[in-house]
LUMMI-752942 format. One record per residue (C-alpha): x, y, z. Coordinates in Angstrom, 3 decimals. Each point is the difference from the previous one (the first is absolute). Example, Ala and Ser with C-alpha at 12.3 -4.5 7.8 and 13.67 -1.06 7.14 Angstrom:
<atoms>
X=12.300, Y=-4.500, Z=7.800
X=1.370, Y=3.440, Z=-0.660
</atoms>
This chain:
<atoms>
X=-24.506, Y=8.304, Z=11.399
X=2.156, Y=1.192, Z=-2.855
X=2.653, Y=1.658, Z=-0.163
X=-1.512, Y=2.487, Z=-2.138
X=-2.260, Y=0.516, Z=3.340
X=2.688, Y=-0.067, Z=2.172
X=2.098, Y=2.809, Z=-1.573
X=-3.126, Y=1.931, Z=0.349
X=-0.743, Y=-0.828, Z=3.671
X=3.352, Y=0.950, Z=0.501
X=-0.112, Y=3.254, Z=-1.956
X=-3.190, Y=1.301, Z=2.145
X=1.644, Y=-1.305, Z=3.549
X=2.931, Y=1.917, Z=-0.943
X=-1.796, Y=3.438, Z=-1.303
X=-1.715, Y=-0.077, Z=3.489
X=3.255, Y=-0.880, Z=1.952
X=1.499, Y=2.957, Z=-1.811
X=-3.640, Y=2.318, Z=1.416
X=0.923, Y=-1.147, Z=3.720
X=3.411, Y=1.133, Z=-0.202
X=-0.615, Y=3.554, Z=-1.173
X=-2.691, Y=0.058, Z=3.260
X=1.840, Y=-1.480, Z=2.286
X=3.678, Y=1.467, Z=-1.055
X=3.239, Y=-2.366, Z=-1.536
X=-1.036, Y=-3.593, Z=0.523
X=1.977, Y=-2.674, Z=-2.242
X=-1.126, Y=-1.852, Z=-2.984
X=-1.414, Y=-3.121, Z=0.809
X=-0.302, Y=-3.032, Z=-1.717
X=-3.439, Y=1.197, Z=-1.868
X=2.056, Y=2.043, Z=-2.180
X=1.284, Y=-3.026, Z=-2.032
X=3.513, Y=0.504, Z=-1.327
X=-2.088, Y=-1.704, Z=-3.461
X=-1.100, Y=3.847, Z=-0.627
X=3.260, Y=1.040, Z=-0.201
X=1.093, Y=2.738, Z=-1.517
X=-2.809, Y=2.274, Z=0.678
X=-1.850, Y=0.567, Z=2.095
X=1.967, Y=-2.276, Z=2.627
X=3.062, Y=1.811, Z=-0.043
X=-1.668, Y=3.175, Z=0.347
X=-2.174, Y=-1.098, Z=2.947
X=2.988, Y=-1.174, Z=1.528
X=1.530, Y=3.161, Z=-0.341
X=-2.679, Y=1.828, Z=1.334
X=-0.367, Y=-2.203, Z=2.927
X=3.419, Y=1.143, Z=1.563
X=0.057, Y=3.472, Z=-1.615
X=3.290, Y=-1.450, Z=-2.053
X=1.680, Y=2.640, Z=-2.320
X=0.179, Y=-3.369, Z=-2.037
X=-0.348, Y=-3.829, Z=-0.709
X=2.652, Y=-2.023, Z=-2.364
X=-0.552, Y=-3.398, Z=-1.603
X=3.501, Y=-1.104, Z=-1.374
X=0.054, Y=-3.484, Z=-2.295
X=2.630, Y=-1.898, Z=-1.573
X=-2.396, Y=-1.767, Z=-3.008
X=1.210, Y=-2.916, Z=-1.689
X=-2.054, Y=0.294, Z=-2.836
X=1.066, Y=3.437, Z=-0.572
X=3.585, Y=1.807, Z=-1.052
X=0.575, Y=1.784, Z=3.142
X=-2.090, Y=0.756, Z=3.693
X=-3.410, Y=0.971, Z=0.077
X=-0.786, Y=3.108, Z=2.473
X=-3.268, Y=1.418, Z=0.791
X=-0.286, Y=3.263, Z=2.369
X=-2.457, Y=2.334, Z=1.522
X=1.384, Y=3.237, Z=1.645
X=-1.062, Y=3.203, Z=1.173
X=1.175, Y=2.332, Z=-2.940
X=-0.534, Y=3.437, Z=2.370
X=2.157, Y=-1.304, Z=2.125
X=2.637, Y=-1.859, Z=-1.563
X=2.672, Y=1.318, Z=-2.417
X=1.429, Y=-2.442, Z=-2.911
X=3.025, Y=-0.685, Z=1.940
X=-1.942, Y=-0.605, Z=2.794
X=-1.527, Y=-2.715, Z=-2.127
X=3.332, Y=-0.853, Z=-1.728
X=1.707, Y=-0.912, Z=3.381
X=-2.757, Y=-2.305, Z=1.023
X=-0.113, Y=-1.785, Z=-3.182
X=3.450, Y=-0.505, Z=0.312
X=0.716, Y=-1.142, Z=3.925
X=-3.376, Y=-2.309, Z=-0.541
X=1.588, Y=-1.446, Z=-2.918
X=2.900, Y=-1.202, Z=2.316
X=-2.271, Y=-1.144, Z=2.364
X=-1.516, Y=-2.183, Z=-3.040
X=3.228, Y=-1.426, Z=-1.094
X=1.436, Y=-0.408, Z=3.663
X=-3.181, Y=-1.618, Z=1.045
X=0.176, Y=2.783, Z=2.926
X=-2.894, Y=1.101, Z=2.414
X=-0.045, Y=2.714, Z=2.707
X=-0.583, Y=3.922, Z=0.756
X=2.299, Y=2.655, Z=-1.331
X=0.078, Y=3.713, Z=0.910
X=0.441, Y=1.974, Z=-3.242
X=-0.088, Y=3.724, Z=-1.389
X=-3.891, Y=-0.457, Z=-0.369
X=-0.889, Y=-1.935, Z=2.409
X=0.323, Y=-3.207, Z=1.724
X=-0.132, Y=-3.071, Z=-3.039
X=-1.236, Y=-3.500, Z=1.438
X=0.358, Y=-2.730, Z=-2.337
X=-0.148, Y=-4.053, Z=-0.327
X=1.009, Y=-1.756, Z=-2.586
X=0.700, Y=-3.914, Z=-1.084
X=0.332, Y=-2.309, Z=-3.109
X=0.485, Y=3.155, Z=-2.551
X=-2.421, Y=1.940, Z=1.216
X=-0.122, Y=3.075, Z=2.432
X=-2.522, Y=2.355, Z=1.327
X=0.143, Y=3.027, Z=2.136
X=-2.118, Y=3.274, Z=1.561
X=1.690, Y=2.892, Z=0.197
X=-1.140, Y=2.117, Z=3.472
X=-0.366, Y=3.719, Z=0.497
X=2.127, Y=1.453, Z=2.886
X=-1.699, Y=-0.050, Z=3.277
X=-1.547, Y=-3.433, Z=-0.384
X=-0.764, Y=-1.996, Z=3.118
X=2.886, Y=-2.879, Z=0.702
X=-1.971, Y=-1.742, Z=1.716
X=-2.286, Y=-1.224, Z=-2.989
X=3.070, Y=-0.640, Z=-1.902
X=-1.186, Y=-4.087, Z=0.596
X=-3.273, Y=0.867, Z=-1.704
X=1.891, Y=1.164, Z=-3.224
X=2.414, Y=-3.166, Z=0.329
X=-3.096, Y=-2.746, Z=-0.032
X=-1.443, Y=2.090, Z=-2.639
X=2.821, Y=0.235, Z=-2.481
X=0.740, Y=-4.012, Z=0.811
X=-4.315, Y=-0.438, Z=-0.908
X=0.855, Y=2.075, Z=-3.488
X=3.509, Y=-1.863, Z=-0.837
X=-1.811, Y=-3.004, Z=0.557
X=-3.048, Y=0.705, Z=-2.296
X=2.378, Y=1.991, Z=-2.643
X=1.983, Y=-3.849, Z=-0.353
X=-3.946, Y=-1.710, Z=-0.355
X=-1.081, Y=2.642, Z=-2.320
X=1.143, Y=-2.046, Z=-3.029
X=-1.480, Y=-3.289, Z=1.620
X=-3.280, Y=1.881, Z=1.057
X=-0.400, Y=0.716, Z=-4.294
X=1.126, Y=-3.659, Z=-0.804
X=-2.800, Y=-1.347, Z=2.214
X=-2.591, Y=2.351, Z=-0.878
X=0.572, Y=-0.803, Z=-3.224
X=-0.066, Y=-3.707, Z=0.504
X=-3.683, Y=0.386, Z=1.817
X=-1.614, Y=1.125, Z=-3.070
X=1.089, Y=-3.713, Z=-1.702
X=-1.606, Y=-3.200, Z=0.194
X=1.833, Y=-2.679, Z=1.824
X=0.724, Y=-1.603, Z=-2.773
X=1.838, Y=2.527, Z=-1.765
X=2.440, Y=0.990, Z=3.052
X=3.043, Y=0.654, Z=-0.968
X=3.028, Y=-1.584, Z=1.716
X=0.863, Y=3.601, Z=1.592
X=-3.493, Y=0.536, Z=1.576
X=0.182, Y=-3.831, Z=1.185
X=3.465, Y=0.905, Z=1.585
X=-1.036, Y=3.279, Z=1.454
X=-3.338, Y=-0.917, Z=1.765
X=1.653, Y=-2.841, Z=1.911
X=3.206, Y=1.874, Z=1.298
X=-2.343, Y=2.466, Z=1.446
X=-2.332, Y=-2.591, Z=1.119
X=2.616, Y=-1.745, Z=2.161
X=1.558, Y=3.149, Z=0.804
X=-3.568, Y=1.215, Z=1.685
X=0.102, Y=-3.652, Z=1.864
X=3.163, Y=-0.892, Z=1.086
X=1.735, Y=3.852, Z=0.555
X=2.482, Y=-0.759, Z=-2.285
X=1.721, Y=1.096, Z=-3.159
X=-0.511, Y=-2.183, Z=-3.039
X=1.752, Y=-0.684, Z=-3.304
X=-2.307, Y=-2.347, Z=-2.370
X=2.041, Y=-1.548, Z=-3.326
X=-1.585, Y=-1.814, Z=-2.748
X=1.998, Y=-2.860, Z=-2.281
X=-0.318, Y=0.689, Z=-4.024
X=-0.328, Y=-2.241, Z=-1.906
X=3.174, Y=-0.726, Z=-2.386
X=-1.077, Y=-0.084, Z=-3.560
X=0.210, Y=-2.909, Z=-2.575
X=3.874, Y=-0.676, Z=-1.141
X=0.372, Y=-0.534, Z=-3.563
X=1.803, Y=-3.721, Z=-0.747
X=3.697, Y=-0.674, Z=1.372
X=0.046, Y=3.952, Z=1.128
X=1.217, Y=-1.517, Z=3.647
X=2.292, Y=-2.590, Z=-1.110
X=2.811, Y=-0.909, Z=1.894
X=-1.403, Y=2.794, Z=3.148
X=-2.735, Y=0.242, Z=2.364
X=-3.321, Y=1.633, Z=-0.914
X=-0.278, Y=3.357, Z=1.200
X=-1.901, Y=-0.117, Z=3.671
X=-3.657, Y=2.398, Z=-0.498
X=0.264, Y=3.611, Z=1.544
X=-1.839, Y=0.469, Z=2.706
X=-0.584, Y=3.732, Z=0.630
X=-1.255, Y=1.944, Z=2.820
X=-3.895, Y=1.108, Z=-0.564
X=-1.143, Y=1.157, Z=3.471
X=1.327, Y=2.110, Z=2.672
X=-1.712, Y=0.835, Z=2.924
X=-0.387, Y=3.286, Z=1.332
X=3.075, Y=0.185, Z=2.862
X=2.169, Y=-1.327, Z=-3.775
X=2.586, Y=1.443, Z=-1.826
X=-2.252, Y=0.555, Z=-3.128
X=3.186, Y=-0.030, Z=-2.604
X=-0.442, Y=-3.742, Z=0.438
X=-3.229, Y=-0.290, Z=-2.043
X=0.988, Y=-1.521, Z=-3.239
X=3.275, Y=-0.808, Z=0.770
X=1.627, Y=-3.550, Z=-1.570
X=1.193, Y=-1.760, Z=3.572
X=3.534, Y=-1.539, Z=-0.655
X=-0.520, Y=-3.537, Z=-0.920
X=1.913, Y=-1.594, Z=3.285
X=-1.627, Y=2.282, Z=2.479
X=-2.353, Y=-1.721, Z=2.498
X=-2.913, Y=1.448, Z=-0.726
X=0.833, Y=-0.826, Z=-3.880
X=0.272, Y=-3.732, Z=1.263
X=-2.865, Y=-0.354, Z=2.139
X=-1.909, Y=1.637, Z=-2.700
X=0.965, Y=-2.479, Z=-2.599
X=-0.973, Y=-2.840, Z=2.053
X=3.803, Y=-0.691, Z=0.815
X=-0.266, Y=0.491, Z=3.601
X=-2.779, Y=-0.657, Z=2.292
X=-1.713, Y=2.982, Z=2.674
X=3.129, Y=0.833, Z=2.183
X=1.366, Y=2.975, Z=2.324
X=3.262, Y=1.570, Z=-0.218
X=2.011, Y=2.821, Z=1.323
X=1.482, Y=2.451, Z=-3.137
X=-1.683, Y=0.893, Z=-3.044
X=-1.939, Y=-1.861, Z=-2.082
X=0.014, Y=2.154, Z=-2.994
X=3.331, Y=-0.350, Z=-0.609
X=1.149, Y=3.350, Z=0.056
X=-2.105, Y=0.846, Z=-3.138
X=-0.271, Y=3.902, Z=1.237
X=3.886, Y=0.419, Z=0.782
X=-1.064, Y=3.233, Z=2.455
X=-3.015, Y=-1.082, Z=1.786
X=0.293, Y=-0.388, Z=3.727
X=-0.282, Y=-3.213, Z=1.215
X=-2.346, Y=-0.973, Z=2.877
X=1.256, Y=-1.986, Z=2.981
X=-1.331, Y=-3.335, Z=1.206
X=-1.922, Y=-3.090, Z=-1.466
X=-1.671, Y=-0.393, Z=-2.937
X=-2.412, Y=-2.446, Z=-1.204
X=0.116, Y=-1.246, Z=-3.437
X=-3.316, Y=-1.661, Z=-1.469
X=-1.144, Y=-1.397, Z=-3.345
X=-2.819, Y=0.878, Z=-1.879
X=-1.944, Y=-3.244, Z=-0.679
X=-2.045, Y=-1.563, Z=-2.184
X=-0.499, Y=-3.952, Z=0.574
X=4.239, Y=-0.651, Z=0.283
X=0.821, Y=2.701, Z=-2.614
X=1.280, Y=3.390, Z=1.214
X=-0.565, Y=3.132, Z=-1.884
X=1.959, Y=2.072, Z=2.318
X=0.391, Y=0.780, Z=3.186
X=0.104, Y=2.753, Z=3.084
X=2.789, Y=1.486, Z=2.447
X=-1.888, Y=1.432, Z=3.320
X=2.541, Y=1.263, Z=2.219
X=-1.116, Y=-1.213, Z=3.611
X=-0.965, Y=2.987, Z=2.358
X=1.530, Y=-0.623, Z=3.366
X=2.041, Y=-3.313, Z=-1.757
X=-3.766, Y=-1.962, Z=0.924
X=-1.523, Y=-2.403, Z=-2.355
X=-3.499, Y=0.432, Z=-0.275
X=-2.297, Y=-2.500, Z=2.103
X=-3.833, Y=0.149, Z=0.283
X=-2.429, Y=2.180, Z=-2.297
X=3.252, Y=1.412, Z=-1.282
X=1.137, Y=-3.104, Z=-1.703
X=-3.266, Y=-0.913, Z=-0.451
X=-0.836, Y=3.329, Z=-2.480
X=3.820, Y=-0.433, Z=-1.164
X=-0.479, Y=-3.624, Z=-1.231
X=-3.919, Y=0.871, Z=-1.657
X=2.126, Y=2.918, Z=-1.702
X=2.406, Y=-1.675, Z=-1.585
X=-2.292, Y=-2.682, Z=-1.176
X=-2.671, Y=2.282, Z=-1.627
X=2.926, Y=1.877, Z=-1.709
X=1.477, Y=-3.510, Z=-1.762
X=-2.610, Y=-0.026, Z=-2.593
X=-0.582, Y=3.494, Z=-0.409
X=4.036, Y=0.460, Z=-0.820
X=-0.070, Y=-2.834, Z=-2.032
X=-3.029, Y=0.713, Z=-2.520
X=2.002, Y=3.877, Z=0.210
X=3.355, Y=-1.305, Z=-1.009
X=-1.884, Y=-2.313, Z=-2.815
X=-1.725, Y=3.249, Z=-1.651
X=3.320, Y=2.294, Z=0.355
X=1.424, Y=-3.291, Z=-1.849
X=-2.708, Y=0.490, Z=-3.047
X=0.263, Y=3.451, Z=-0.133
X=4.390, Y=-0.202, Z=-0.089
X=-0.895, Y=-2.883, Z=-2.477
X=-2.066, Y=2.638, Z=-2.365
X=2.669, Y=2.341, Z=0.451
X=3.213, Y=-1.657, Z=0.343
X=2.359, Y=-2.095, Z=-3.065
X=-0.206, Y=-3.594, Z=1.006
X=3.699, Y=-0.278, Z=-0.301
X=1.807, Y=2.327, Z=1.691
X=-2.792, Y=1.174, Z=2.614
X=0.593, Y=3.370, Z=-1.186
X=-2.609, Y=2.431, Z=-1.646
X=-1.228, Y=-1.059, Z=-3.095
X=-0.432, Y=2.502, Z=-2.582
X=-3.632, Y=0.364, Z=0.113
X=0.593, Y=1.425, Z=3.431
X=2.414, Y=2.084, Z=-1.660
X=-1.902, Y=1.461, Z=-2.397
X=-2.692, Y=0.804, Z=2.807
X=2.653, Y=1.663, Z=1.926
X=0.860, Y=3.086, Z=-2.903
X=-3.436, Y=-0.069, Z=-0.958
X=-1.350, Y=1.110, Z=3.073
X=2.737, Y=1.918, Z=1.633
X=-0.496, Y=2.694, Z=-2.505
X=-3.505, Y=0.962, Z=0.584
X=0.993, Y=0.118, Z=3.881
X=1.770, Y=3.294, Z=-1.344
X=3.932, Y=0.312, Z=-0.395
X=2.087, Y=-2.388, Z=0.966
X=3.741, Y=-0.234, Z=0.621
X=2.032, Y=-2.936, Z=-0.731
X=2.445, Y=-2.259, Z=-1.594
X=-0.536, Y=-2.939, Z=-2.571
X=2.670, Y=-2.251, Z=-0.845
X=-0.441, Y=-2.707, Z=-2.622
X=2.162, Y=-3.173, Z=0.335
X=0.812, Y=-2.958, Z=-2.208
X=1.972, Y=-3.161, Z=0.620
X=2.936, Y=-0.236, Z=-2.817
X=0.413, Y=-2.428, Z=-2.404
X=-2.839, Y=-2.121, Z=1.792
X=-0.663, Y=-1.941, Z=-3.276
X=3.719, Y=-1.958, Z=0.077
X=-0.400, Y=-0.824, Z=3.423
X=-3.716, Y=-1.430, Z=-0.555
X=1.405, Y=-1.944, Z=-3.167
X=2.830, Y=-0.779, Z=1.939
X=-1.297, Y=-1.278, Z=3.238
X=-3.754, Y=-0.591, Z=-0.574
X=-3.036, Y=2.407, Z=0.977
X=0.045, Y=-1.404, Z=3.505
X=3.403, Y=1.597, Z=0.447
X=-1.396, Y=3.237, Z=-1.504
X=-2.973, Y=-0.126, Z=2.290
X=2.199, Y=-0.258, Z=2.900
X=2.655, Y=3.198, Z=-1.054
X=-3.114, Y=1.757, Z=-0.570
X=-0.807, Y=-0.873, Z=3.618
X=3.397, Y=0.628, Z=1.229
X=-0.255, Y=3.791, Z=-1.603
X=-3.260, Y=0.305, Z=1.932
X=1.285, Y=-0.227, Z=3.128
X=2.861, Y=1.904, Z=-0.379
X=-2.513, Y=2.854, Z=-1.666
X=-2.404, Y=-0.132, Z=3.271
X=3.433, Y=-0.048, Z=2.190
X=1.377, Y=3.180, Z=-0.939
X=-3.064, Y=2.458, Z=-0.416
X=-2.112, Y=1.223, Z=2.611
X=-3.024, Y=-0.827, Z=1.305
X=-2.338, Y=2.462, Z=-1.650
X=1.489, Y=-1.201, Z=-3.235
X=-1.937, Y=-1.503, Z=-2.104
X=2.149, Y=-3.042, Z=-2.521
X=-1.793, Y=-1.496, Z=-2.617
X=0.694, Y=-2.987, Z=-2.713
X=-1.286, Y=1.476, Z=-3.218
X=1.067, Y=-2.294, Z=-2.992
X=2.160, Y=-3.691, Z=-0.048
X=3.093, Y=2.084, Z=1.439
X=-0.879, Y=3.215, Z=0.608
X=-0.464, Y=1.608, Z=3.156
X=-1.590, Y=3.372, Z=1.085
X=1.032, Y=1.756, Z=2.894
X=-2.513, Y=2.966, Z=1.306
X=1.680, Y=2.278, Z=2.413
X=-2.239, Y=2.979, Z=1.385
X=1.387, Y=3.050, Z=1.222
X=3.363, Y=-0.619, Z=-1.852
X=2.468, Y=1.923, Z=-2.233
X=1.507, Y=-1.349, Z=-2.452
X=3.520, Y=0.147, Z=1.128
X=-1.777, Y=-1.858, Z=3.021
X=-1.627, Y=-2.677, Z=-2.583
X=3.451, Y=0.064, Z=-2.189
X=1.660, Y=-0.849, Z=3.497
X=-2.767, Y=-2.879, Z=0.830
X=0.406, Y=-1.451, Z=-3.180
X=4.064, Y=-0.214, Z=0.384
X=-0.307, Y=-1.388, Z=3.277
X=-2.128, Y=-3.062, Z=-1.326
X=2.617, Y=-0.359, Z=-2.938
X=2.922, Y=-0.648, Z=2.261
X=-2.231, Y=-2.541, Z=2.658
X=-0.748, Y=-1.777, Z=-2.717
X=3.489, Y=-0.323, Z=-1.788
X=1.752, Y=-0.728, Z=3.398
X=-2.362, Y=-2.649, Z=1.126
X=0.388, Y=-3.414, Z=-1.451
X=-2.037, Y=-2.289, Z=-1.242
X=0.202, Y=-3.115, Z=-1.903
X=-2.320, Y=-2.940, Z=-1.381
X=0.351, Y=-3.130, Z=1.047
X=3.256, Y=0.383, Z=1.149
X=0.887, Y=1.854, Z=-3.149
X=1.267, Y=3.619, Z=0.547
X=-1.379, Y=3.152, Z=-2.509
X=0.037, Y=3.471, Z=0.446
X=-2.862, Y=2.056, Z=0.073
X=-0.472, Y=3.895, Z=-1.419
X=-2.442, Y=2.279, Z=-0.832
X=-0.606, Y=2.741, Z=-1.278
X=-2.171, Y=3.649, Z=1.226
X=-1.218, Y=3.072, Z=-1.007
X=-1.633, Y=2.608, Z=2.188
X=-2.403, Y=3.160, Z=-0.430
X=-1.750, Y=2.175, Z=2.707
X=-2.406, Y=2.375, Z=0.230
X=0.234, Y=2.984, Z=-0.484
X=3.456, Y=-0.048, Z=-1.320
X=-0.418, Y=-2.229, Z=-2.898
X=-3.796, Y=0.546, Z=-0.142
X=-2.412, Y=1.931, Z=0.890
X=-2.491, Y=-2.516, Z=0.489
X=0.460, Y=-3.792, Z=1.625
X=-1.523, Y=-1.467, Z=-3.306
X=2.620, Y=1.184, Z=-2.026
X=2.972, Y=-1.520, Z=1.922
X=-0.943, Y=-3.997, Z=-1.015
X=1.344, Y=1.143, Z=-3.393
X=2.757, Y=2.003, Z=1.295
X=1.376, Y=-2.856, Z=2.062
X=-0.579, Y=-2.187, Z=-2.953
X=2.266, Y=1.811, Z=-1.910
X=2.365, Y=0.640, Z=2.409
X=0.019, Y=-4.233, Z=0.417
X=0.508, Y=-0.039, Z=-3.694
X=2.879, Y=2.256, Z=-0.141
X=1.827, Y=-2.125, Z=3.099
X=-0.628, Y=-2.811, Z=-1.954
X=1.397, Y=1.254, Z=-3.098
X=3.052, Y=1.649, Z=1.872
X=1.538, Y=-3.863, Z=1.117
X=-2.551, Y=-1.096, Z=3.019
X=0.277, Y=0.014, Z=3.523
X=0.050, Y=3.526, Z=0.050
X=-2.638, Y=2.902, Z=1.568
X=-0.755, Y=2.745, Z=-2.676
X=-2.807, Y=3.129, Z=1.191
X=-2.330, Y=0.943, Z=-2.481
X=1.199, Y=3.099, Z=-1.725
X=3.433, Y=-0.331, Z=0.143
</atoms>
């Protein structure tokens, strides 16, 4: 069945749950009214259910600038303070990761909460105690379907795709909640990327970089910040997923401590690579329920899993590698400036945009290619990658736009905020040292910066602003930060 078919099913079975309960008085949401619907009409049926003056959803969004909050309340019955003080005691709950019941002004607040994300119903005076269980289960049912929602999309989105053009999230996401479903377990799935091709003598006299491997599936019972996360390189999971370590169990965490606030989960967990042939693309971390291996049909499903996802992951991570490769300079692994270009051209029609651009350019690049020999340039230009993609965020988009030139695209920024950015990569890259072949020489560069709407009204008119503003730090002495304008 799709899932276009199930959301309906679902939709129906839950309009009728909500006709039964008006017959037969308050009976709690049950699991027909999927938490997928959400915001409306869920919230509102679950509302109705318990005769709640209201129901909160409270989110701490990673993609976003600040939480996400979505309520339904009784307006006749509820003054804004009213509101006010639950938005504010629920967003402590959030935060404090705290569930429980609460008698306030309004009414008695029950709320749940876990992994940046809280939910609550606020009850009228006079409500029966005793069904105060009912409200518990169905406030840990909505938490739990507010943390798939972004999942649920991901995979509904994958169904409409051929096989063959899954993308390494959809891979990752359909087989944590596959072995979640048969083992009762939460699951992390990681993928290895590859590294790309390193121009001549870049890595002499070090090691080659190891390849990323990031986190592309989290199962439901998850702590969904880890999607797309870049796993420390000497974590265990890292290592198994590499190929560096073979299928073990530990005690601890395996990520590494990549989310610094996420609560850990006590007990075993069992580490296992992603095969194809001998070659692991990445791997999984299924935290044992109960500290039990599986045995039987359990490992049985577990083992058919993990070998129908090896070649699925793999032909994923080899498109995602074309499509960086179409997108991406060859070099540095940054943007390239076609990419670029595609960036201000179509963030414009999207309507305004806010943002700072700050142009960058390597000084006196020319002596130190004559001087050293274009492999040493290639590898400074490197260097000044890295320290670019270290100090910027990770909406931020950096780009390589010319032989030394660098773009840096920072959305929602000011330009004090992009001046600032800018400064900060001036001073990493003049205290850091670096040398060729044992021979030392100091690296600078130079930046200007524009932002919109302080320098321009529109985002296609701040490429020349920051151009100009480059110019004039150039023309100033180097390794300096000049805003456009000034």
């Amino acid at each position: 069945m799709s899932l276009v078919a199930v959301a309906l099913a679902a939709l129906a079975g839950a309009g009728t749950g909500w006709m039964l309960a008006r017959r037969r008085g308050a009976l709690p949401v049950g699991a027909g009214a999927g938490p997928h619907l959400l915001p409306d009409p869920a919230l509102e049926w679950l509302r109705r259910s318990y005769g709640a003056l209201g129901v909160w959803v409270a989110e701490l969004d990673p993609g976003e600038e600040g939480p996400h909050a979505e309520r339904i309340v009784d307006a006749e019955r509820l003054s804004v303070a009213q509101i006010v003080a639950v938005d504010r005691r629920l967003e402590r709950a959030r935060d404090q990761e705290q569930s429980g019941a609460e008698r306030l002004d309004s009414g008695t607040l029950v709320f749940h909460s876990g992994a940046g994300t809280a939910v609550a119903l606020l009850l009228s005076e006079g409500f029966d105690a005793t069904r105060i269980g009912l409200v518990e289960a169905d406030l840990r049912r909505l938490l739990d379907g507010v943390r798939r929602r972004p999942q649920v999309v991901a995979l509904a989105q994958a169904q409409t795709q051929e096989a063959s053009l899954e993308s390494t999230g959809s891979v990752g996401l359909r087989l944590a909640y596959q072995l979640e479903r048969v083992l009762d377990a939460q699951v992390i799935v990681a993928a290895t990327e590859a590294l790309g091709e390193s121009p001549p003598d870049a890595t002499l006299g070090s090691l080659p970089p190891l390849p990323q491997v990031r986190v592309v599936g989290v199962s439901g019972r998850g702590d969904r910040r880890l999607l797309d996360t870049v796993l420390p390189e000497i974590c265990d999971l890292a290592r198994v997923a590499r190929g560096e370590s073979p299928q073990l169990t530990m005690v601890g965490d395996p990520l590494g401590g990549v989310v610094a606030d996420r609560r850990q989960r006590h007990g075993p967990v069992m580490l296992l690579p992603i095969l194809v042939g001998d070659e692991a693309f990445g791997a999984v971390a299924v935290w044992l329920p109960g500290g039990r291996e599986p045995m039987g049909a359990a490992l049985a499903e577990l083992t058919e899993a993990l070998a129908n996802a090896g070649p699925r992951l793999a032909r994923a991570l080899e498109g995602d590698k074309r499509t960086a490769a179409a997108s991406s300079d060859r070099l540095t692994g940054l943007a390239n400036r076609r990419r670029f270009d595609d960036l201000i051209a179509q963030a414009e029609p999207r309507g305004p945009r806010e943002g700072a651009l700050v142009y960058a350019d390597l000084d006196r690049f020319k002596l130190l290619n004559d001087t050293l020999g274009h492999a040493a340039g290639d590898a400074a230009l490197i260097h000044f990658a890295r320290i670019i993609q270290g100090q910027i965020r990770g909406d931020d988009m950096a780009a390589r736009i010319g032989g030394e030139e660098f773009a840096i695209w920072l959305p929602k920024a000011d330009l004090e905020t992009g001046a600032r950015i800018a400064e900060r990569i001036r001073i990493k890259l003049g205290t850091t040292p670096w040398d060729w072949k044992g021979r030392s020489w100091p690296l600078s560069a130079s930046f200007g910066a524009a932002a919109c709407p302080e320098t321009g009204r529109t985002l296609k008119l701040l490429p020349a602003q920051a151009d100009a503003a480059l110019y004039v730090a150039k023309k100033s002495g180097r390794n300096r930060v000049e805003r456009a304008g000034s």
